[in-house]
C-alpha positions, -999 to +999 in steps of 0.1 A: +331+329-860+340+301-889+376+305-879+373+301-839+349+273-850+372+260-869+404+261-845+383+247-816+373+216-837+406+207-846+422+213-817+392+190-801+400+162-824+432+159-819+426+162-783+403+137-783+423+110-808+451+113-777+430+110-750+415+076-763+445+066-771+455+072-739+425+056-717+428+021-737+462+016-753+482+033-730+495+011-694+485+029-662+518+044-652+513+065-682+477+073-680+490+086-645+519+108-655+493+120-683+467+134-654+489+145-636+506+166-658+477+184-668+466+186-629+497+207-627+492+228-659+457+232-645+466+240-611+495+269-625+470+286-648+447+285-614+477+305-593+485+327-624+447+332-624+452+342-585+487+358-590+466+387-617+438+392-584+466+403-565+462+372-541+497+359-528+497+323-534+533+300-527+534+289-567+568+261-557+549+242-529+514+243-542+524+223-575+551+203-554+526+186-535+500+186-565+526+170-578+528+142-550+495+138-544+483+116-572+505+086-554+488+096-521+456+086-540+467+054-551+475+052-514+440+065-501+459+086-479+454+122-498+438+132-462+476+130-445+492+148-481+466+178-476+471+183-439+508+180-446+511+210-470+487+231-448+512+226-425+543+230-447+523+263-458+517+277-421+551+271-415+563+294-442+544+321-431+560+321-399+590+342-419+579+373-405+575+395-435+551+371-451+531+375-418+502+401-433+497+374-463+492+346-445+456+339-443+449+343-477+486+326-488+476+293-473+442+292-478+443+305-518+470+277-519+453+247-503+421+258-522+439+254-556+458+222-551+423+208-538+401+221-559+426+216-595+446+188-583+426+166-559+393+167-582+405+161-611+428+133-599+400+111-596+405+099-626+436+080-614+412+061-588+383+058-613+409+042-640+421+013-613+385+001-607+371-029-629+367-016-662+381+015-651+393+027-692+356+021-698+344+042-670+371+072-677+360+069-713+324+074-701+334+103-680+348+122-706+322+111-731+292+130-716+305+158-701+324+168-730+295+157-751+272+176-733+296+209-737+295+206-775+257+203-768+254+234-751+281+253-773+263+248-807+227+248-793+236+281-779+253+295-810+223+290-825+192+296-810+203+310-775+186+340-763+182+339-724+213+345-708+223+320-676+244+341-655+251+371-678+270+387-647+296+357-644+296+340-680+276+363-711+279+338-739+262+311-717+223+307-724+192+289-708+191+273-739+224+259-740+227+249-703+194+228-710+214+211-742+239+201-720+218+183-697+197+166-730+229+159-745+251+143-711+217+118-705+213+108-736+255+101-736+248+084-704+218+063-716+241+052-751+271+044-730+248+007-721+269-004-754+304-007-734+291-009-701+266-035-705+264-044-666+253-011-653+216-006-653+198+019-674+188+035-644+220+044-627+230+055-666+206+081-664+212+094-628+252+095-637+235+112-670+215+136-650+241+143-619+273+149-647+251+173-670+241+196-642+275+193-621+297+200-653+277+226-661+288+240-622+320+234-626+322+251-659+303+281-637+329+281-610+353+285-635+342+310-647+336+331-616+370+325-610+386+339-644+354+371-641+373+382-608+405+380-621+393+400-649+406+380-676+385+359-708+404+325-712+432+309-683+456+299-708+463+305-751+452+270-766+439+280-798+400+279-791+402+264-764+412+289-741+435+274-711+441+236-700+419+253-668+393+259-696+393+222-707+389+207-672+371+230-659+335+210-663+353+177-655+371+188-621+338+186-603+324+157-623+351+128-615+347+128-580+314+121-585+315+096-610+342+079-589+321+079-558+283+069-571+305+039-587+321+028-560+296+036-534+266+027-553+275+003-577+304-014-557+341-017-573 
């Protein structure tokens, strides 16, 4: 127990001394090659993941157009990149052996480029907005926040399991931590983002700290069928899958409630 605690603190600090290095002293073409390299990392542990169900997935064109899609973001034109590799995909399976797998070849395929790549990719569009290194930072800050919340709180006093059936070390206790932990983030983050009212704060508080905790869920689901524990071997970590996991589902919404809601 001391020495997974010990490995996934340290690998979290140095994780996090790079990341906020990155989101404030780092120009954007290099924030952008940084997301998007672990959107592909991400998106292969998510076909391995798929590859160990038996499901066929096309590895090479799923992470080529993950790979192209961050600069169809920048465009606003991921719509035309996604309907571009369905096709691409469906035209593939034409080769008439592949014919058997090709429902669940395109579809497995689109799914993890969309839901890896596109999600988390957001944080490309949320970075260009005014005071966008502020924002990212503020991303980050809760939802990760609130996982340390619900990882210790649960260590210690959690006794009623979640959803024992798709993830048995998460408790009632824990997922409730999270939520405490992310709003109260939220609600501190007035310090650096001083315009933004106290009530938007807490409803970005309250949205991230029970959409992380979904994400971190669907995750999960998705490693329980595959029938393995962690997506990847970072040393307490798990997987890069494991790391983004409660921030996939989280950026697009942070992007969109501050765009949509706040204005750019």
């Amino acid at each position: 127990m001391t020495s997974t605690l010990t490995k996934r603190l340290s690998v979290s600090a140095v994780l996090i001394s790079i990341t906020a290095g990155t989101i404030f002293f780092t120009p954007s073409w290099f924030f952008f090659i940084v997301v998007e390299a672990f959107s592909l990392l991400g998106l292969n542990e998510f076909l391995e993941l798929a590859r160990k169900k038996g499901v066929p997935v096309n590895r090479v064109m799923g992470l080529l157009f993950a790979a192209i899609l961050p600069f169809f973001m920048v465009w606003q034109a991921e719509a035309a990149l996604l309907a571009a590799a369905t096709l691409c995909l469906f035209i593939y399976n034409f080769y008439r052996p592949l014919k058997e797998q090709a429902l669940l070849n395109t579809a497995v395929t689109i799914f993890g480029i969309v839901y890896v790549s596109w999600f988390f990719c957001h944080f490309i569009k949320i970075r260009e907005l005014a005071a966008g290194p502020q924002w990212v930072f503020f991303t980050i800050l809760i939802v990760k926040g609130g996982d340390a919340g619900a990882y210790f709180v649960g260590k210690a006093i959690g006794r009623v399991k979640l959803l024992e059936h798709i993830s048995p070390n998460k408790s009632v206790e824990g997922a409730v931590a999270c939520l405490i932990t992310t709003l109260l983030l939220a609600l501190l983050s007035k310090a650096y983002l001083g315009d933004v009212p106290f009530r938007d704060l807490a409803i970005l508080g309250f949205l991230a700290g029970i959409i992380s905790q979904l994400g971190d869920l669907a995750e999960s689901l998705i490693k329980r069928d595959a029938g393995v524990k962690d997506s990847g071997h970072i040393p307490g970590l798990g997987g890069i899958l494991d790391v983004l996991d409660s921030l996939i589902f989280t950026a697009p919404v942070i992007y969109y409630y501050r765009v949509m809601v706040l204005g750019v």
